[in-house]
Residue, then its C-alpha position, 0 to 999 in steps of 0.5 A: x823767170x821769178x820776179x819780186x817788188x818789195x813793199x814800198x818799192x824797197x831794194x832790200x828785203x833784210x832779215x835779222x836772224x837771232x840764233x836762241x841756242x843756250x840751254x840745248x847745246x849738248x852736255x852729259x846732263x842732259x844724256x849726251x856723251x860728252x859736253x859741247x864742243x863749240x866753244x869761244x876758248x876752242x877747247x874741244x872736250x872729249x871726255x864725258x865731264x861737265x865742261x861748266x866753264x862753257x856752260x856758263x858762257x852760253x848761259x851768259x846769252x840768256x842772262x846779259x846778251x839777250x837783255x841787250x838784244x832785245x833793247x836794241x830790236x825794241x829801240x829800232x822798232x825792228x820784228x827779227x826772226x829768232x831760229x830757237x832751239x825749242x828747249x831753250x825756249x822752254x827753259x828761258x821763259x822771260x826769253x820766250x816771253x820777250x820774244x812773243x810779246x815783241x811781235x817777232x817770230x820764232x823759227x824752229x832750230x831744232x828741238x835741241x841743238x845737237x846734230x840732226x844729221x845723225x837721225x835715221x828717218x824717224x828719229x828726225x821726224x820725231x824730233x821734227x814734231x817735238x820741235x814743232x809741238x815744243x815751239x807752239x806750247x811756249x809761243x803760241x804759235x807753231x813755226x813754220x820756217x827751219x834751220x838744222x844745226x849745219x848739217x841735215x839729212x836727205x829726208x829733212x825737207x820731205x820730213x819739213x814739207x809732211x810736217x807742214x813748214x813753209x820755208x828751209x833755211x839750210x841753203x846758202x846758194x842766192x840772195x833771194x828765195x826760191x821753190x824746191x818743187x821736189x816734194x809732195x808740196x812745193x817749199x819755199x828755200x830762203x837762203x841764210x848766210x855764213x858769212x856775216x855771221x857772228x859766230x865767225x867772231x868764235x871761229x876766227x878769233x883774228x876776226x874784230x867786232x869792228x871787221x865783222x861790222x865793216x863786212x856786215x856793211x860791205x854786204x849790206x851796201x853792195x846787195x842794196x846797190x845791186x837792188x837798183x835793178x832787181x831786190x834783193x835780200x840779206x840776212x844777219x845771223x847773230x847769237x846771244x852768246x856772241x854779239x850780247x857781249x859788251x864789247x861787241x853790242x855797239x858794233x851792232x846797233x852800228x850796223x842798225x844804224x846804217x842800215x836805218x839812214x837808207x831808204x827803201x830798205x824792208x827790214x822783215x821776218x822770214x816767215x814775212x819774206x817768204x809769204x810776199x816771196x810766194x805772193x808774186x812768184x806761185x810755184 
């Protein structure tokens, strides 16, 4: 049976998680057979046109929601993990700038975001090493953790443990990591969560920033209490296009507020979570 102690005998280890998408999502000008279909209107475009209005909505990701993204994380001294498309990072280089020189780390969703589940076995392990060789030119530093586009193939984790990640993150199952010792090597599946995501503010539009901070909190004061007994972990998926916006920020560094007048709270980057994770559990 796996056990874990958190530094500084914390409850909760909690992970922020910025989703860098804009820029890769799928378009004609980029070869694809038609636009991006995930969209704030819920207009989904079937034609191959050029849906500029959607293009410009994930572009104000990068132009004014990852500014005030990345002043609250500098505000509240707080390392996230960003899950990057690799070429958005390539074409959102004060982005990838930002990025490193905050000490974060970069997690690699992909080489672009489109859908990997569709990849024959060496179509993916190629976009698998251009993601990988994509991420370490721009940052510096190869990624070691991975987050498909929702769905993944049954090669994926065999293709990420020959590649040489360290943790998956395509697993909603637990609230605490685990080891997948299936493969040639031992990975590491650090569960993410739908839930408390804010996309959930694109899918289900009924859904106010202010409900979606009441179940953020909800969910953070519920694992911090269960973390009494046994740490536990939580994760925030936000995007740029999405909490970056006006009327949403606030709901955000609402949240960082709570989570910062409570004690024993490890605020950590994957990479961070899953080494200690393995420290004390070896597979």
């Amino acid at each position: 049976m796996s056990t874990w102690k958190l530094p500084g005998d914390a409850k909760l280890a909690m992970s922020i998680v910025v989703n860098v998408e804009e820029g890769s999502e799928m378009t004609i000008a980029d070869g694809d057979r038609g636009p991006e279909v995930v969209d704030e209107l819920g207009v989904s475009v079937r034609k191959a046109i050029r849906n500029y209005g959607n293009e410009s909505n994930y572009q104000y990701g990068l132009k004014a929601g990852a500014p005030r993204i990345m002043r609250l994380l500098q505000d509240y001294d707080i390392r996230a993990t960003f899950t990057a498309a690799a070429l958005a990072l390539e074409r959102a280089p004060d982005l990838t700038n930002s990025i490193v020189d905050g000490g974060h780390e970069v997690c690699s969703h992909g080489w672009r975001w489109i859908h990997q589940f569709q990849m024959d076995e060496e179509q993916e392990r190629e976009f698998i090493r251009k993601a990988v060789a994509s991420i370490e030119e721009t940052t510096g530093t190869r990624p070691y953790g991975w987050l498909s586009r929702y769905l993944l193939t049954d090669n994926t984790r065999r293709l990420l443990v020959e590649e040489g990640f360290t943790y998956h993150m395509d697993d909603y199952s637990d609230d605490v990591p685990f080891w997948d010792t299936g493969h040639e090597r031992p990975i590491i599946v650090l569960p993410y969560t739908l839930d408390s995501n804010d996309m959930k503010m694109w899918t289900a539009p009924s859904l106010t920033p202010a409900d979606w901070l009441q179940y953020a909190i909800d969910s953070f004061d519920w694992l911090y209490r269960e973390g009494e007994r046994e740490a536990r972990m939580m994760s925030l998926g936000l995007h740029l296009r999405i909490i970056g916006r006006p009327g949403r920020i606030g709901y955000l560094e609402k949240f960082l507020d709570h989570i910062a007048a409570k004690p024993g709270v490890w605020i950590a980057t994957r990479k961070e979570i899953a080494d200690h994770w393995a420290s004390q559990n070896p597979a």
